[in-house]
N, C-alpha and C positions, 0 to 999 in steps of 0.2 A: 504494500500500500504506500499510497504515497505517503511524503513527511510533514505538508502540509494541512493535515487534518487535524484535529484536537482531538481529544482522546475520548469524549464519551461519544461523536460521530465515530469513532472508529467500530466505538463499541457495538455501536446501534447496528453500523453498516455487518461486522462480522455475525449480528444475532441473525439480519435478514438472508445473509448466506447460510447459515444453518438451517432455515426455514426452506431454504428451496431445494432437499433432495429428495431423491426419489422414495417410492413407500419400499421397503424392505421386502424382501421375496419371502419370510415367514410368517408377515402379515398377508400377504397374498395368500397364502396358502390357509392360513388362520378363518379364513372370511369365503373362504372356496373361488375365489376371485371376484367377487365382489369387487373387492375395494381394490381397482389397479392403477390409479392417480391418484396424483396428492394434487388436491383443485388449488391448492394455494403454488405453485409449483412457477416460477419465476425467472423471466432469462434476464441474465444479467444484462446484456445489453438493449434489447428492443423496449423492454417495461421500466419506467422511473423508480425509482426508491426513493419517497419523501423524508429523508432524515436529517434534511439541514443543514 
């Protein structure tokens, strides 16, 4: 990351990258496939992140 940011935007911005990975393949399996996206799921670059 860059060095410019202050440190609770950093924080903010690594919570948002935690939020966007994929569902795990033992909850797929957990849910019989159901649940195969994570509807919060997030590209880094096309979608904004409002964190200031």
């Amino acid at each position: 990351m860059a060095a410019r940011k202050s440190s609770p935007r950093k924080i903010r911005l690594l919570k948002k990258t935690k939020q966007t990975k994929a569902v795990p393949a033992w909850i797929i399996l957990r849910t019989n496939k159901s649940v195969r996206t994570n509807p919060k799921r997030r590209a880094w670059r096309s979608t904004d992140v409002e964190v200031g």
